[in-house]
N, C-alpha and C positions, 0 to 999 in steps of 0.2 A: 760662866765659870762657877763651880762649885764654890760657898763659899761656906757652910756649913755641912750639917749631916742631918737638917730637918728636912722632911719632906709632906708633902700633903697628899696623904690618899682621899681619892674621890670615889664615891659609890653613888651608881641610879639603876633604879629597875622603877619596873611596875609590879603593883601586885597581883598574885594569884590571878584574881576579881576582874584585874585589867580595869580599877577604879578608880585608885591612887598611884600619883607618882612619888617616886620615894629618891628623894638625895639626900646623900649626908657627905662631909669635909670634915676627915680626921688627921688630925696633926700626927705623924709619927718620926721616930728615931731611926737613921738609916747607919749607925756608924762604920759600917765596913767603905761610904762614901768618901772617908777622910785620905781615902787614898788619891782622891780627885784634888783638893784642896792645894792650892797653892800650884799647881801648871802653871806656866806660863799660857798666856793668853795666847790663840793661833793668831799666827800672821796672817794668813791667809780664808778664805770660806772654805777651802775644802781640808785645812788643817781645823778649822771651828765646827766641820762638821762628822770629820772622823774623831773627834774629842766627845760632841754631844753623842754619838751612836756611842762610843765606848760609855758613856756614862747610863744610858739609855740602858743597852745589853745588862749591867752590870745590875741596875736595877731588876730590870725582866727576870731574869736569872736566879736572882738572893732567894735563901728560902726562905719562909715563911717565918721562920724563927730569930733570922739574922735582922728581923727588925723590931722596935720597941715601941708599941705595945704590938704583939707575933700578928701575924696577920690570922691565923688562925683564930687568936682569940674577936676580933674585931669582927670577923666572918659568923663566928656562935653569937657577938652581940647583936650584930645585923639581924641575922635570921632567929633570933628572940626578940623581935620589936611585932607585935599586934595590933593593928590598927583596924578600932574598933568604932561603929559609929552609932550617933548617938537616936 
């Protein structure tokens, strides 16, 4: 069950190079989620599971800017990191 509006976006690639692996886990602000907040719990699996897909879509969906910090911006920080060797 949803029980806030935080959510953690996760990012991996490799680079370019195919040299390094690259993750990062950034915390971001989902608030258009607070519509999920407070459901009742399903009774059932297949009510807990059309609850997680509705929450899922709704995620997949949001645009980029409906989250805090925009995904956009997170995306221009991503692909300005340089990893340079020594």
């Amino acid at each position: 069950m949803v029980n806030g509006t935080g959510v953690t976006l996760m990012y991996q690639g490799i680079t370019a190079d195919e040299k390094y692996f690259v993750s990062f886990l950034i915390p971001v602000n989902a608030p258009f989620l607070s519509e999920f907040i407070g459901v009742p719990l399903a009774a059932t699996s297949e009510e807990f599971d059309a609850y997680y897909q509705n929450v899922n879509e709704r995620i997949n969906t949001a645009a980029p800017d409906e989250f805090t910090p925009s995904l956009n911006a997170i995306d221009e920080l991503i692909s300005s990191i340089v990893i340079v060797e020594k």
